[in-house]
N, C-alpha and C positions, 0 to 999 in steps of 0.2 A: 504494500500500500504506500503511494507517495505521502511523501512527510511534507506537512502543514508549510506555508509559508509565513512567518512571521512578520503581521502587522501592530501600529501602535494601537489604530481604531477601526474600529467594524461600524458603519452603521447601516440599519436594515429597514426598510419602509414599504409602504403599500403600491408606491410609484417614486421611478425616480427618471425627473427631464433631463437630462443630461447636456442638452443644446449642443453639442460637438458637430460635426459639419456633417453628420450624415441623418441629427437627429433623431438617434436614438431614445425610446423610452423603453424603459422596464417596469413592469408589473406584475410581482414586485420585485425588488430591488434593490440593492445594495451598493457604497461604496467606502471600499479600504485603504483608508492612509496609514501610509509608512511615514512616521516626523511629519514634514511639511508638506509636503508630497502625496498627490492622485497616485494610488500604487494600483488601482484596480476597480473597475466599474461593472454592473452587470447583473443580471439574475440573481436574486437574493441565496436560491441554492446552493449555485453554480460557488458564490465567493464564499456562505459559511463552511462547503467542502475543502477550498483550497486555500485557506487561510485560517490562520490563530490569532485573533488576536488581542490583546494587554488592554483592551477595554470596548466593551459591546456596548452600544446604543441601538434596541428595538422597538421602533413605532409602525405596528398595524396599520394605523389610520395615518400615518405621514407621508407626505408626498415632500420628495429629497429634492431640490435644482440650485443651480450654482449661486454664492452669497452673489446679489443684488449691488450692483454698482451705480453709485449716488454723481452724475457729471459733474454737477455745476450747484455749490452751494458757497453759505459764509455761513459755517456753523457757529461761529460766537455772536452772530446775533439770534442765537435762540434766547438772550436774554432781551432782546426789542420785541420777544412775541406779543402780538395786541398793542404795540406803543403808538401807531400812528396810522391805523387802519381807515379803510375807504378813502383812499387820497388819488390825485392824480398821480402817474410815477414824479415827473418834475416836482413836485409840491412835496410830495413827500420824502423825495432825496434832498432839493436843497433847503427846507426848513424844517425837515424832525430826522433824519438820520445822518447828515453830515455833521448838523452840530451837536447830535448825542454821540458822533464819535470822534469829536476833537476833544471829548473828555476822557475816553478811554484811558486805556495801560492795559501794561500786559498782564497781572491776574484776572483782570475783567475779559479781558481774553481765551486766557486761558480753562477758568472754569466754564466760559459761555462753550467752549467747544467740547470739553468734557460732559456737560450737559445735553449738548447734542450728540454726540457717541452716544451718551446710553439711548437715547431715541432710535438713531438709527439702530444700534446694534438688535435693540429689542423688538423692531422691527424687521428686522431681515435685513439692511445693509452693511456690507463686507466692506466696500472700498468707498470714498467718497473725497470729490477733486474742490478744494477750498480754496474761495479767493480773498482774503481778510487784511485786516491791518495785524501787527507782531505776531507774522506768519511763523517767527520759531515758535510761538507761544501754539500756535496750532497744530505746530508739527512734532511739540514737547508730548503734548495730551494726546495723539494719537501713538506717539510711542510706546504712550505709556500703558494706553490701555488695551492695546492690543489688535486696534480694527488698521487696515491700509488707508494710506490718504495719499496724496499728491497735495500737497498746500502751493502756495505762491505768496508773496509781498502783494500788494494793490499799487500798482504806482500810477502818479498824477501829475499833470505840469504843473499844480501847486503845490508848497510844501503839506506831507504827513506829518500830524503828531506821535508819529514814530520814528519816522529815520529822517524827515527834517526837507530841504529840497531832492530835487529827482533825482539829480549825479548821486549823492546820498543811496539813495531809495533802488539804483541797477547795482549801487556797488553789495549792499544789503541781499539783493537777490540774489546774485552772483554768490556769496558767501553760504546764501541758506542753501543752493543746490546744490555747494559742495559739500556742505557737511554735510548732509543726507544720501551723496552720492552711489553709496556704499549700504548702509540698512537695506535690512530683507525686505519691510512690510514701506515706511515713508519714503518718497521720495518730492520733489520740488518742480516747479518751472518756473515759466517770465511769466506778468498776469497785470498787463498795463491794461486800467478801468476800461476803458471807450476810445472811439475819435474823438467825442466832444470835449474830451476830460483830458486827454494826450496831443499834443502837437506832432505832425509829421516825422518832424527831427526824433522827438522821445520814443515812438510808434518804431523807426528804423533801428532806432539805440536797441530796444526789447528787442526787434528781431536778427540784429547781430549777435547780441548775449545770448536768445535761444539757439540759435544756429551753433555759435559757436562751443557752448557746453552740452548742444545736442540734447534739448530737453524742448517741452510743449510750449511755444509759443498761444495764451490765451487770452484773451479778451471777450466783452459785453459787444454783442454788434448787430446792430439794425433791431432792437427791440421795438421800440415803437416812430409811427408814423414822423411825428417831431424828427426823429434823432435822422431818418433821412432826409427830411424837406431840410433841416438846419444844414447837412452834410451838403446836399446838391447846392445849397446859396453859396455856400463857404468855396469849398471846390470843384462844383461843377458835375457831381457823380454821386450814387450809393456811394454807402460804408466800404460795401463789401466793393466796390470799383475803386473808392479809395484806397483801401486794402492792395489790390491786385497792382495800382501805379506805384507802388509805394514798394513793391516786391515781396510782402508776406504773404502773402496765397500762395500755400506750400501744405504737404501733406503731414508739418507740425503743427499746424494752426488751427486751434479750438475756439469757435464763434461760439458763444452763451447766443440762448436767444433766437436769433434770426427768426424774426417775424416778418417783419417787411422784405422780401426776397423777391426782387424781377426776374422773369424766366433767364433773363443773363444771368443775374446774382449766381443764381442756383445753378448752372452750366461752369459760371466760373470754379463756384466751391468744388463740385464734382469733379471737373478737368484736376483741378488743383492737389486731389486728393484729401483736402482740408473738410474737417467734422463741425459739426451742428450740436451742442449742448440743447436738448429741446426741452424748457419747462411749463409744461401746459399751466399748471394754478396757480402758479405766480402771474404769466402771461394773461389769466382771466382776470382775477383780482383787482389788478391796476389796471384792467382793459386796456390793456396792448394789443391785443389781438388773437389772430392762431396761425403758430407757422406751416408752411406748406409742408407738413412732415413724408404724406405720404407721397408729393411732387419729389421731395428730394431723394426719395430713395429709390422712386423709378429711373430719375439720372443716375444713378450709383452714387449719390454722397453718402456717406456714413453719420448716424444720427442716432445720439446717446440718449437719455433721458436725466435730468435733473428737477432737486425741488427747488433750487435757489432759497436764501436763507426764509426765516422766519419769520421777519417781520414780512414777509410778501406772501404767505403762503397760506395757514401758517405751521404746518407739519411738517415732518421729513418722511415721512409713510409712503416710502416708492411702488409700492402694492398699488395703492390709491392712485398714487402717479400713473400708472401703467393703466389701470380704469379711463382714468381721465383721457391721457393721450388716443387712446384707440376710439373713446367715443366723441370726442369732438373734430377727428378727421374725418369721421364718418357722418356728422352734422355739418361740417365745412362743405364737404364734396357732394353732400346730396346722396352716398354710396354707402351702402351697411359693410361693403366688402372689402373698405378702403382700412386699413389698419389692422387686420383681423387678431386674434390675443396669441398666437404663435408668433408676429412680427411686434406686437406691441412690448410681451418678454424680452425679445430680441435687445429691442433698445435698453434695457435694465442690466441684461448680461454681458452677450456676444460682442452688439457694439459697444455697450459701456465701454467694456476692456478693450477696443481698436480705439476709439476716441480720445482714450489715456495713453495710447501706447503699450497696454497690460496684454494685448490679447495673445502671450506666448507663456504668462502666468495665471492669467484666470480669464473669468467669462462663461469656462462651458467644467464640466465636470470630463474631465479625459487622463488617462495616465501623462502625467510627468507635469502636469499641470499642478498650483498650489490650493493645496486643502481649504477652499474657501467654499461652503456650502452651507443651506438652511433646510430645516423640515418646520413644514406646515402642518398645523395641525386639522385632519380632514373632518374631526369627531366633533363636529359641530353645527344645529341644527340649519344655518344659511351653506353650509358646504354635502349636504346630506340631499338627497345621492348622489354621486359620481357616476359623471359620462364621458365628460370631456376634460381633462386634468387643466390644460391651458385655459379652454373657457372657463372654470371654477376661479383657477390664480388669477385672472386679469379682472374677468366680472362679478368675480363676490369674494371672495379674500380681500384680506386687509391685516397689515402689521400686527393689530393683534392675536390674528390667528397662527403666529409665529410663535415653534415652539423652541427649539436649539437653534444655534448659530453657531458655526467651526467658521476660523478665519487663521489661516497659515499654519492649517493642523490642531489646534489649540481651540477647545470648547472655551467658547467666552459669553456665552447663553444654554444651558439646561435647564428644559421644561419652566420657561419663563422667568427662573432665576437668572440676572446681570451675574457675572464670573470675576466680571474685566477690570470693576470699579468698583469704588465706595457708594452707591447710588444714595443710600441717607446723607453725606458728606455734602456729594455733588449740590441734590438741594436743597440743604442748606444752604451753602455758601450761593447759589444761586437767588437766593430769596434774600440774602443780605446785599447781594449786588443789587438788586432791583431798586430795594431803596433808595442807591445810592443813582439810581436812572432817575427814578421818581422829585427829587431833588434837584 
């Protein structure tokens, strides 16, 4: 009889999506990490025959697919949730959120992102791409606690009350990507706010710095109607045309956003190889719009899903997000067929991790890929019965129906208990911060 192979974790569920390019499901199903590491996917049988291993996780009713990837947020303003609701975007960037964060620092930082970790994490997301001010502060708290990030600095043609003017503000970024260059789970890019926010000159400085440390060139772009009529007076062109004279339309370049997209827009991004951050309920909230999600994926652009932070949202429940996105393409387009919940997952997983640059560590559940996965929990009266696992995940799940979270091998959610963090701590200090907003 062959002898066992030793793994660290077993776990076993009623269905596991796998998302790998061939689209595999099993039911039911299994998957086995070694350390950090996919060591084996497949038939729940098949892997407790050929494998041993050093800690079993069995959920009947769970349905297994790869941890959930967050594009486009600013998780330390989970501490502005509710501060300046129903506003226009303009109104509400530059009189309630610019100048409640020129009082910031980095602890207020620091716990708003810790705060949002356990959100996501109890949620279902594994990875999540932050654009903030005292980005080390962001990229300290996800060290710490065990989820993946990608952070950036915010830089602005005016000075930050953190690194001061912009020269400042690239040399600052430049520093943060290299000390993270190296860590398993963070790493960093360039993450200049907008055109409207960035001059030309500053726009070419980030995408020399990303170029040359070979990291994600990101940006806010063409969110709402304003920010191109303002773009075309100014220079004569879209965002994304300014973008393209400018030379960063390039297959590192992350557009948050893209609402306003002309059938060029979206030809360029595609030719380009460059990604679409797409946040549908941020997008609604401050009536920006709806981007052309399902226009750009028939060009071939690739298109992630984010919830952008909190005060615009105001959750980080990517479940939700995935609801939302599929059904307001399908209100855009007049077409129920337009998004359908095997392409709407897509955006959470597959493309999450191309849009980061992850998709050769995570995204899909595949051998040699990294252990980042969640089970759902199916045993519950809106998930009862099962026909179609995908249509369940997108149109009636939701974060709370998340039961574990593994993220680089490492449970950091069992059966609804946080692993990762002090979550009594967190708010706390959370609610002591608040005051200090409230003042």
């Amino acid at each position: 009889m062959k002898e066992k192979e030793t793994v660290s974790l077993l776990i076993t569920g009623a269905w596991v999506l796998t998302q790998n390019p061939d689209r595999e499901v099993f039911s039911p199903g299994a998957v086995a990490l070694k350390g950090d590491e996919i060591a084996a996917v497949g038939p729940a049988a098949a892997l407790q025959q050929n494998y041993a291993a050093a800690k079993v996780l069995d959920y009947p009713q769970g349905l297994i697919i790869p941890g959930l990837i967050n594009a486009h947020t600013h998780a330390a303003m989970s501490l502005f949730r509710g501060l300046a609701d129903d506003l226009p975007l303009k109104e509400w960037l530059t009189d309630h959120i610019f100048p409640a964060e020129r009082r910031l620092n980095g602890d207020f930082v620091y716990w708003g992102t810790k705060l949002a970790v356990a959100e996501m994490l109890l949620s279902g997301t594994t990875t999540f791409c932050d654009m903030y001010l005292w980005a080390e502060q962001v990229a300290r708290a996800a060290a710490e606690t065990g989820i993946r990030a990608v952070v950036g600095e915010v830089l602005y043609d005016f000075p930050s009350p953190n690194y001061g003017p912009p020269a400042a503000g690239l040399a600052y970024s430049e520093e943060l990507v290299r000390a993270y260059q190296d860590h398993p789970r963070v790493g960093a890019a360039i993450q200049p706010h907008a055109v409207y926010t960035c001059s030309p000159d500053l726009l070419q400085q980030c995408g020399d710095l990303a170029a040359r440390l070979d990291t994600r060139l990101i940006i806010h772009l063409a969110e709402t109607r304003q920010e191109v009529a303002d773009c075309r007076a100014k220079y004569g062109t879209t965002p994304v045309g300014h973008l393209h004279r400018l030379g960063l339309l390039t297959s590192r370049l992350l557009a948050d956003h893209g609402v306003f997209l002309t059938a060029e827009d979206q030809e360029l991004l595609a030719a380009a190889g460059a990604a679409v951050a797409h946040c549908p309920e941020s997008n609604m909230k401050l009536a920006s719009g709806i981007a052309p999600v399902a226009a750009l994926l028939a060009r071939g652009a690739t298109v992630g899903l984010g919830t952008d932070g909190c005060a615009s949202n105001n959750n980080l429940d990517l479940l939700q997000e995935m609801d939302t996105a599929a059904k307001l393409q399908k209100v855009q387009t007049l077409d129920p067929t337009a998004l359908p919940a095997a392409a709407a997952l897509d955006l959470a997983t597959r493309n999450g991790a191309r849009v980061l640059g992850l998709e050769k560590k995570v995204g899909a559940l595949m051998p040699g890929l990294k252990g980042d996965l969640v089970v759902i929990d199916l045993d519950r009266p809106h998930l009862t019965p099962m026909y179609d696992p995908y249509s369940h995940l997108v149109y009636a799940a939701t974060g709370a129906d998340v039961q574990t979270v593994v993220v680089h091998g490492e449970v950091v959610v069992q059966d609804r208990r946080l692993l990762a963090l002090d979550l009594e701590e967190t708010m706390a200090r959370a609610r002591e911060l608040a005051q200090e907003v409230k003042k």
